[in-house]
N, C-alpha and C positions, 0 to 999 in steps of 0.2 A: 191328445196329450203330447205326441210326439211332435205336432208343431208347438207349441208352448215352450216347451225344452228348447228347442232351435231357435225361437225366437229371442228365449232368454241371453243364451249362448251370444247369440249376436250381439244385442243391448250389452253383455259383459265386456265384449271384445271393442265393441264403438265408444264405451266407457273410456278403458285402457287406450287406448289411443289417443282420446282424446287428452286423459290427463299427462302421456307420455307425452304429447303434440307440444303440452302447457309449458313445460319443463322444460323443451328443447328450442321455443320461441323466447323462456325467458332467459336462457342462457347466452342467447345470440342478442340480446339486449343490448345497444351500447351503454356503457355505465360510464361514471365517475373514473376520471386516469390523471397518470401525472407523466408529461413527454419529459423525454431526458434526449438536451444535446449538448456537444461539448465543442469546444475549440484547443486546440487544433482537432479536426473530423479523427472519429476513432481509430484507424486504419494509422495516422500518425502519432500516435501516441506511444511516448517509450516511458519505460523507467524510470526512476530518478539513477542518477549513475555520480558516485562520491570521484569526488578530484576532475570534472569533467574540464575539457580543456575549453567549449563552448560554452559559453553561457544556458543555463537553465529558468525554465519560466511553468510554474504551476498549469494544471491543465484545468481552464474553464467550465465548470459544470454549473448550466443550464435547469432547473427543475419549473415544469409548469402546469401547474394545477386546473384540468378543464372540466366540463361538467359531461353527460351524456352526448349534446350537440358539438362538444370541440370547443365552446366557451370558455375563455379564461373564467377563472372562479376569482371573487373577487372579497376581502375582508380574510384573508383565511389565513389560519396559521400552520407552518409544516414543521414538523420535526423529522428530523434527517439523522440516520445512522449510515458511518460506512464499515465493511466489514471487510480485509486485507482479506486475500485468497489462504485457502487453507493449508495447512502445512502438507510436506510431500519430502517427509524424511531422504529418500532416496534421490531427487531433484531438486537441492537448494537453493534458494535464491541469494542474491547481495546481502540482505536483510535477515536471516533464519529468526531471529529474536520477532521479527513483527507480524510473521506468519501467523494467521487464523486469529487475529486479533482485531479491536476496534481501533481505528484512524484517527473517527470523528463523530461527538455527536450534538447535536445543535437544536436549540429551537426557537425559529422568529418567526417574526408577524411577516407577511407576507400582505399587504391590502391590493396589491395588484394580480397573485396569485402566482407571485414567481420566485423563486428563489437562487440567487445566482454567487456560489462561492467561486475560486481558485486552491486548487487542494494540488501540491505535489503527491506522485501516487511512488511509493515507493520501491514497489517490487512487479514484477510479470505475475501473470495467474489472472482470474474471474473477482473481481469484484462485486460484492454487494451493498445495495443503496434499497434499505430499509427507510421507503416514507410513510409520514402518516400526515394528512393531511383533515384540519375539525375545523369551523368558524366560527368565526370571533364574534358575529353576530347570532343569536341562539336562534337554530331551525332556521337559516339563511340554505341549509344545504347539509347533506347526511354525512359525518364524518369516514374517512374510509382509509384504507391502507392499501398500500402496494410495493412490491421486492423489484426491482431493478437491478439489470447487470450490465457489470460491465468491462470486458477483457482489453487488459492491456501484452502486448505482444514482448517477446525480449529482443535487445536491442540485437539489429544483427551483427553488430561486430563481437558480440562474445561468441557467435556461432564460428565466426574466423577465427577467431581467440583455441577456441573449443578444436577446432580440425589441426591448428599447425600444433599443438602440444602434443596432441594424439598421433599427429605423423613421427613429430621426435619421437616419442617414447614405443612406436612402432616400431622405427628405426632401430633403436637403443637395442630391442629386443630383439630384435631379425639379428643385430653381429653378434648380441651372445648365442643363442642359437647357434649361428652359424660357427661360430667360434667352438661350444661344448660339444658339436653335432662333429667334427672334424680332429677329434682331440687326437693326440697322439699317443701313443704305447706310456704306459707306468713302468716309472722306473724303479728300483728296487727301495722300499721305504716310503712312497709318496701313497697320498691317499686318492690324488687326482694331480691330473699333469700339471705344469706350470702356469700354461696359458688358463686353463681351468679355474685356479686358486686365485690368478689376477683377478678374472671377472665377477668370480663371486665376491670376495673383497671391494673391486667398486662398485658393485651393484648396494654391496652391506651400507658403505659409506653414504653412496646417493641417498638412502632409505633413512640411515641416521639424519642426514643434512635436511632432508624434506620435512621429517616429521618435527626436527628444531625449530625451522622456518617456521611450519604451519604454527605451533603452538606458541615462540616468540611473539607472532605478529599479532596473535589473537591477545595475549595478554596487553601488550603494548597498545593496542587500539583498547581496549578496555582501558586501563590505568589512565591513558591519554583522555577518554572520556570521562572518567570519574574525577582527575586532577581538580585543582582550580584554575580557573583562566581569569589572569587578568582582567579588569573591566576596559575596553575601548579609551581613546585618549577622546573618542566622541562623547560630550555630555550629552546625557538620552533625560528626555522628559519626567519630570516626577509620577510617581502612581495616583497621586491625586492633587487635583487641582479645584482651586475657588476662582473664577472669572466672568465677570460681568451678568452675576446674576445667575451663576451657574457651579453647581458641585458635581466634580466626575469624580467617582472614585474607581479603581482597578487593582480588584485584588485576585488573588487564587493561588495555588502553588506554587513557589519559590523553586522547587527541587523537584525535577520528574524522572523518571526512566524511561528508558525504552523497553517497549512492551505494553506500556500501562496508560490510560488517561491522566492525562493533567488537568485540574479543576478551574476554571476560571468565570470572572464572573465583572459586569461592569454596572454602577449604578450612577443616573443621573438624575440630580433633585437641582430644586431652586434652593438657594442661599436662604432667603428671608423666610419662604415658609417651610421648606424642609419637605413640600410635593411632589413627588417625582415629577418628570419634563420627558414626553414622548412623541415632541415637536420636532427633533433632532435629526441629523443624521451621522449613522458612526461606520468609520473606516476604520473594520480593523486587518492588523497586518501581524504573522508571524514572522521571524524573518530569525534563519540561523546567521546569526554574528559572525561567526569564523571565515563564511565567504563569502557574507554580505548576503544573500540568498531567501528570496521569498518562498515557504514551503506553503504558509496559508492566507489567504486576503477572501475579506466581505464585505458587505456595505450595505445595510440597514438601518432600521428602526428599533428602538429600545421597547419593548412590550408596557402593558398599560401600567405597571408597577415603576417603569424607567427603568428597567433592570435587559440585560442582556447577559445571557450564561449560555455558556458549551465548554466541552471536554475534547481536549486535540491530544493526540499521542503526537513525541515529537519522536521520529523514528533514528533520525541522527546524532548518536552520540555526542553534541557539539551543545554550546551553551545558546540561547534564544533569545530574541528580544519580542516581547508585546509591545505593538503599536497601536493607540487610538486616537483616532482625530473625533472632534467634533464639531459638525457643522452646520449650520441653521437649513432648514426646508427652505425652496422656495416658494412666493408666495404664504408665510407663516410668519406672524408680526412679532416672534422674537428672533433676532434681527442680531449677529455680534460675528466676530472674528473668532474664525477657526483658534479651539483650543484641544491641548496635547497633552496626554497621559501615557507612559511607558513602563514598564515593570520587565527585567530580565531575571528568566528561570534556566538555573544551572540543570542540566541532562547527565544523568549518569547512563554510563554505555554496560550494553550485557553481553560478554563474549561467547562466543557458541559453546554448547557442551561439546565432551569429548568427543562423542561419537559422529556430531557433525563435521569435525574437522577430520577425523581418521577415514569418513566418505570418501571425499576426496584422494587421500593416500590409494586407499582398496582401489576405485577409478585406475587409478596412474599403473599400481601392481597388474590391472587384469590389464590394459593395454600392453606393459610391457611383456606379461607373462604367452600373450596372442601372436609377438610378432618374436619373440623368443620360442616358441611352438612354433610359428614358419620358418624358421631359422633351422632347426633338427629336421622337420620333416625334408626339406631341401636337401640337405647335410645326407639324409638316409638315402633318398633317392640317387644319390651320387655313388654311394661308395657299390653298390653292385656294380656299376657301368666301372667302376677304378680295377673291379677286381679280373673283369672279363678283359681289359684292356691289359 
């Protein structure tokens, strides 16, 4: 009896192993992926930085659809969401408005199995590139998803930026220190000596003049983005066009924020029968107006409808222009001269709440108040050695 039990015991355990064996071979499985490279290499990749005195250029992102073996996948469609890093109230970036928000999100045909935009990224933090990758031919291959990241670094001259204001306002506070640490006798009527009554005075004034600044400027870039802006002395292409056999049209929001998706959408039919045409190939380009400035570029295929749609947040308060060219495949027997569709969508700008701007302030206060705390403690340490002398 008591081998029977042992044996069993065994048979249970050679079971459990086996099935635990199953699990852990199929998890080392290679499966379905999507590589992500970029240009310029990660490692150089910065911010987008407003009023830059270099020239700015989108950062090339790569996406490539392979199968188990490393195979491109081929006929496939990917849809692409990017997701701005998330907000870090106490850590702000250039952008506070675009924090924890969507950038971009898109869906084309990919028949080679790749997908290659230019996307300005416009703050530091972890990015996320939610893909999803199905085919366009049914049971060519099992549709699948995958999260991709991808961190971009802050530029290092804010971290220069960052040490010499913090040295001033180190400074600042070490002479008062040193100044209320050293004060002299009260005189009959005063509630603190002279020199006292000075530095709190301009310590009050600096604190009034900072917090005017911060809140000026914020309004000011806000109104400045909400105004109207003239349109360019450049005439920019109609939103749609009829040419040689061919109807583009380009619509979607007029008016976006920042913060939010902008809707846009392109359709291309034949004139005579009114078909869609997904013979084509379409260039398109975002491009902030004010400083001439590429933030988005693609270049694909219209899906089997002729239709091309995604949604771009424009993160820059400044007005935009949509660019699309069209241009014939090669090898594809409709054959014509690149034709041009444009559409400019005004941007309203969102200025930070209060309490993101009064950050800052608090910032400035604790520095000062650290190097005004080395200023007394100094001060104290003296006046024993003043009195033995």
């Amino acid at each position: 009896m008591k081998k029977y039990r042992l044996f069993g015991v065994i048979s249970a355990v050679c079971i459990a192993l086996s099935i635990l064996y199953s699990f852990v071979g199929n998890s080392q499985t290679p499966s379905s992926r999507v590589l992500l490279s970029t240009n310029p290499p990660l490692e150089r990749i910065l911010p987008f930085e407003a009023e830059a005195e270099k020239p700015q250029s989108p950062v090339k992102l790569t996406l490539q659809a392979v199968d188990a073996a490393g195979k491109s996948l081929t006929n496939a469609n990917i849809s692409l969401q990017i997701l701005t890093p998330p907000r870090n109230p106490w850590l702000t970036t250039d952008f506070p408005i675009v924090e924890g928000t969507k950038l971009l999100q898109m869906n084309a045909n990919a028949l080679d199995g790749k997908l290659e935009i230019q996307q300005m990224l416009p703050i530091r933090g972890n990015y996320q590139l939610l893909v999803k990758v199905s085919p366009l031919v049914a049971n060519s291959f099992t549709a699948y998803e995958q999260t991709l990241n991808l961190h971009v670094r802050e530029n290092p001259v804010k971290y220069k930026y960052f040490v010499a204001i913090a040295a001033i306002l180190l400074s600042l506070g070490l002479l008062g220190g040193w100044v209320i640490g050293g004060q002299e006798e009260l005189q009959q009527g005063e509630i603190a000596p002279q020199s006292v009554r000075l530095l709190l005075s301009a310590l009050t004034v600096v604190a009034i003049v900072t917090l005017l600044v911060i809140n000026i400027s914020a309004e000011v870039a806000e109104a400045h983005g909400s105004e109207h802006h003239p349109s360019s002395s450049e005439v920019i292409a109609p939103s749609s066009q009829k040419s040689q056999g061919l109807e583009i049209n380009l619509e979607g929001d007029k008016n976006a924020t920042v913060g939010k998706l902008a809707n846009l959408a392109l359709q291309v039919k034949d004139t005579a029968s009114g078909q869609p045409i997904i013979d084509v190939a379409l260039q398109v380009k975002a491009i902030a107006t004010e400083h001439n400035l590429t933030v988005f570029d693609y270049k694909g295929i219209p899906d089997d409808q002729g239709k091309l749609i995604w949604q771009e947040q424009f993160f820059d308060g400044s007005p935009h222009t949509i660019e699309v060219e069209a241009t014939p495949i090669a090898g594809s027997n409709r054959q014509f001269t690149p034709v041009k569709v444009a559409q400019e969508v005004e941007v309203k700008a969102i200025a930070p709440p209060i309490y993101i701007r009064l950050i800052g302030l608090f910032y400035f206060t604790v520095f000062v108040g650290i190097g005004m705390a080395i200023g007394l403690l100094i001060q104290n340490r003296r006046k024993p050695q003043a009195r033995v002398n």
